[in-house]
N, C-alpha and C positions, 0 to 999 in steps of 0.2 A: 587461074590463080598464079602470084605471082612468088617466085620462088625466092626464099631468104638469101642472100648473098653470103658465103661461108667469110668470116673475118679471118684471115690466116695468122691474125696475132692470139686468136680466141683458142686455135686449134692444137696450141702446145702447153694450154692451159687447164687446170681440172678443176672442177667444183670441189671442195673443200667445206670440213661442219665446222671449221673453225673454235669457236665459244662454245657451239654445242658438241660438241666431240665426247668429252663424258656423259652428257645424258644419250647422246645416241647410240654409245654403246653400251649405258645399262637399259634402254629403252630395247634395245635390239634383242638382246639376250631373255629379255621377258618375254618379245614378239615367240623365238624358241622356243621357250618354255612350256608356251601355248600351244605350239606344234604347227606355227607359220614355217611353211616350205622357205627353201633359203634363195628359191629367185621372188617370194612373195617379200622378204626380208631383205634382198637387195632392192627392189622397189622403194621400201621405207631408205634405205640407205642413201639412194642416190635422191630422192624426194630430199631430207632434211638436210643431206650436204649442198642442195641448190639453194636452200632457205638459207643456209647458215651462211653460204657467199654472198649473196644478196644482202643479208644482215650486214656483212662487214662493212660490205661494197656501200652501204648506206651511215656506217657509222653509227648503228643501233646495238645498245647492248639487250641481251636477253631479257636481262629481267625487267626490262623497258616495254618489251612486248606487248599489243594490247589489240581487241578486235579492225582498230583500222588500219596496223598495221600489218597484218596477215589479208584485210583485203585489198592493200598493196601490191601484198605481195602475188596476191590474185592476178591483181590484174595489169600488172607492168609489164611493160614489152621486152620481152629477153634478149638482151646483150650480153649476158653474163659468161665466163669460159666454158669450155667444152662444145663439142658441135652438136649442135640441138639443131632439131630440122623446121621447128617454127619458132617465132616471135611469142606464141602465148603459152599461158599458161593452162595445162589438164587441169581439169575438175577431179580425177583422182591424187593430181597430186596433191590437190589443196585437201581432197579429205583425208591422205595420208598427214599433211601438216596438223592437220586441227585433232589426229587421234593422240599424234604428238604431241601438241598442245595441251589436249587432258591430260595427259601424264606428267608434265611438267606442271601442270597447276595440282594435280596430287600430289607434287615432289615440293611442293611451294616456291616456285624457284621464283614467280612475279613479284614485284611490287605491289599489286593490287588486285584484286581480283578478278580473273580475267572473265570477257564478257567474249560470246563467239561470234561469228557474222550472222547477220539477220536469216539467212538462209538457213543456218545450223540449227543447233537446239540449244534454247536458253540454259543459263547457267545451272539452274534446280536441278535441269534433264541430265544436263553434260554429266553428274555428279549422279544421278541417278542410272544413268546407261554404264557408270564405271560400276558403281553397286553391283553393276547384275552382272558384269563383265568379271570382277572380279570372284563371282560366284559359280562360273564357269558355266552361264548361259550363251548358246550360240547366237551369233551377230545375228543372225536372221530373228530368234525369238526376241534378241533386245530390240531392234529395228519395231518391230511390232509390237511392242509394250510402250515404248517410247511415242509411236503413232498413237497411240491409244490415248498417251496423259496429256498430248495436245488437243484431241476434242475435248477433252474433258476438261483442264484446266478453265478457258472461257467461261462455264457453265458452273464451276467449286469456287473459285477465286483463287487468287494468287496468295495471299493471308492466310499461309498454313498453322497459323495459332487459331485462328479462327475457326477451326472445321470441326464437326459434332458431326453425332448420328443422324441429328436432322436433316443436316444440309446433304450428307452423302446421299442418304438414301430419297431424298429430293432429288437431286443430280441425278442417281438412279430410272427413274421416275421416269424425267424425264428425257430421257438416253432411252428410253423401252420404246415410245411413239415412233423415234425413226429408226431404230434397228431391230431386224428380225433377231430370235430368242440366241441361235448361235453365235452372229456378232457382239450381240451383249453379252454374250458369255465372255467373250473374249476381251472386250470393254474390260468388265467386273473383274476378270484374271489381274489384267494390268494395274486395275486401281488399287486392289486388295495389296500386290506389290510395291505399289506403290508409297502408299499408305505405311508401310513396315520398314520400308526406307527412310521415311519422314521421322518415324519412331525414333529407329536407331542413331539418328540423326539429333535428337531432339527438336524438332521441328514441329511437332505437336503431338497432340497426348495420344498414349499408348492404347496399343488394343483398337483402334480405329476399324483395321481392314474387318473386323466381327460384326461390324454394321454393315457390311456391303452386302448386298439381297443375295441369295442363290439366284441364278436362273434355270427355270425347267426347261431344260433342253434333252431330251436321251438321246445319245447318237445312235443312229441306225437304226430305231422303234419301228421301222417298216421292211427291214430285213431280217432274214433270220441270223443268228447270234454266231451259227456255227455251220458247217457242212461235215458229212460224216465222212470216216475213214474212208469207207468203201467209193465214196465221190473223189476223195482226193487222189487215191490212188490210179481211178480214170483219169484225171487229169494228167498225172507224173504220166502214167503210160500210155497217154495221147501224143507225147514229146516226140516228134522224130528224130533220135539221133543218130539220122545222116545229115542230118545241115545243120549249119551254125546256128541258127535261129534255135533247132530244138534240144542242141546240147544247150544253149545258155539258157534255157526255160525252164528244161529238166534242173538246173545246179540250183537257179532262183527259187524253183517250189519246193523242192528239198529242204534249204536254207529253211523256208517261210516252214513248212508243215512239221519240222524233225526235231527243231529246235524251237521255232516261235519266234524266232526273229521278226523285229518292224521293219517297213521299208525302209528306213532312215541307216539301220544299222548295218542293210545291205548297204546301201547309197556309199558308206563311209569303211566300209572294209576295203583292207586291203592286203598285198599278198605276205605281207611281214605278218599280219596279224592270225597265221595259222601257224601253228608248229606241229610240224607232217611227224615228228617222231613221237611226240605222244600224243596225239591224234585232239589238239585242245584248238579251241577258236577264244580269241584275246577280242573282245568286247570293250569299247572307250564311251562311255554313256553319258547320262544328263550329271553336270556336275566332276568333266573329268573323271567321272568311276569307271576304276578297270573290273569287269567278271571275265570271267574263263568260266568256259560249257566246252564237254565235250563235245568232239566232231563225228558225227555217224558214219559210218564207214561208207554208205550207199551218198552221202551228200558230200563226202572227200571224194571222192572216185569221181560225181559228178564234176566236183568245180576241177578237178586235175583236168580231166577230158574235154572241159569249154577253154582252158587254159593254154592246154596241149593243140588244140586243133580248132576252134575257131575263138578265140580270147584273138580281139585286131590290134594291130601295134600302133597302140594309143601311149602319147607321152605322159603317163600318169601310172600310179601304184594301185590305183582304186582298180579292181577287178570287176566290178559291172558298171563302170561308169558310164558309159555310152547307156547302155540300159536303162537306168534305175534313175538319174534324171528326170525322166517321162512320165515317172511314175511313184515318187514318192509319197506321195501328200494322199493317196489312195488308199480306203481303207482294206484291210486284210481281205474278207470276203470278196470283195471286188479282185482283186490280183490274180487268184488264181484263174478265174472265168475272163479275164481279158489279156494276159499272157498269152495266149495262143493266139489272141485276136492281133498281137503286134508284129509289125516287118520288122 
């Protein structure tokens, strides 16, 4: 591969947001708000101060802005100042541009309404995935909501004035022939959302998502519902805690059994979020909601002791993250009985 050549006129120079400067820094302050880490936050910073030189550097002003030229800006070969070690352009930095982008077209800052690159998501969705963004659903369950309104739309029509309980529950219908009952659950989640966007939107008539079918799915109809004390306790005290493995098992089933915590909740703790003096755990849940549960003394002690002595010096505040990656998306029952099973 052949290596860029550093321009030493480039090398005393900085990318600059130029024109965007005040929305990058009310765009940024929001990113916070959210609870974006502040190297996730310099990412967006030095992303849209590249866009914003490149804008100058072209003699475009913002509110000029429109799908082809962001995939310009995609795909030009980079001259621009600062030492950058390739010619091209990341693909994250262009999906940091375009989240900016949404935000700027919720600010109205265009001319006209902006349309995104073909790859992205049409303008309905762009506006729809802010909906849900702004109701403080995590990027992963919009990502999959948004997946969803794309099989679907083909099959409803794009004529959101158009749509009745006929046709949804047709769409239904036929969405059942090629997905099994739990993907159409998940289908139906989306649309029923979807649908309530449109509402509030006025986009077409109200009460829609009440035509959307249930699907019968029970999760877990072929396990049992619960395992009893007396099992769980074998488990906690199958932990070996002389190795790291079994201290961080013991703190994990503790969590799950004393309190009832989801994997998720483990996944996202972290060590601010305990306050050792009155013994409380600070919980951030669907929707931004803060709860506080008390800490049990037997499951304090644990996570002190995985902490203390084999907690590995990972660069992050998450306290089982190496862990609990692995194993999030797993239902309860299952956790305890395959915890032991993990190196």
């Amino acid at each position: 591969m052949k290596k860029r050549q550093k321009n030493p006129e480039n090398l005393f120079k900085f990318l600059l947001p130029y024109e965007l400067e005040p929305h990058l820094f009310d765009c940024t302050q929001q990113l916070s708000g959210q609870g974006y880490t502040s190297l996730s936050i310099k990412g967006y910073i030095d992303s849209i101060s590249h866009f914003g030189t490149w804008l100058n550097k072209q003699g475009i002003f913002i509110k000029d802005v429109n799908s082809e030229i962001i995939s310009n800006f995609a795909k030009h070969h980079c001259y621009c100042p600062g030492a950058r070690r390739t010619h091209n352009i990341s693909k994250k930095y262009v999906a940091r541009i375009q989240k900016f982008i949404i935000y700027l077209d919720h600010q109205r800052v265009f001319n006209t309404s902006f349309v995104n690159l073909k790859k992205s998501l049409p303008l309905p969705l762009v506006k729809f995935s802010n909906f849900l963004h702004l109701r403080g659903l995590s990027i992963k369950t919009i990502k999959r909501y948004t997946h969803s309104i794309r099989i679907i739309l083909p099959m409803i029509g794009n004529e959101t004035k158009d749509y009745n309980a006929k046709r949804i529950r047709k769409t239904v219908y036929e969405l059942s022939k090629h997905y099994s009952p739990a993907g159409l659950k998940s289908i139906t989640t989306s649309l029923r959302n979807y649908l309530r966007f449109l509402a509030i939107e006025e986009l077409c008539v109200p009460d829609l998502d009440k035509a959307v079918p249930a699907v019968a799915n029970w999760s877990l109809s072929s396990m049992p519902k619960y395992i009893t004390e007396e099992e769980i306790e074998q488990v906690i005290n199958s932990c070996d805690v002389n190795t790291s493995k079994g201290l961080r098992d013991r703190a994990v089933i503790l969590l799950l059994s004393r309190i009832g915590l989801r994997a998720g909740d483990i996944v996202e703790m972290k060590l601010n979020h305990i306050n050792w003096q009155d013994s409380v755990l600070h919980l951030f849940g669907k929707g931004r909601r803060e709860d506080c549960l008390p800490l049990p003394q037997d499951a304090g002690d644990a996570i002190l002791a995985y902490i203390e002595k084999a907690r590995p010096l990972i660069n992050t505040t998450r306290i089982f993250y190496v862990l609990m990656h692995r194993i999030v998306h797993l239902p309860h029952q299952l956790l305890y009985q395959l915890l032991l099973l993990m190196p």
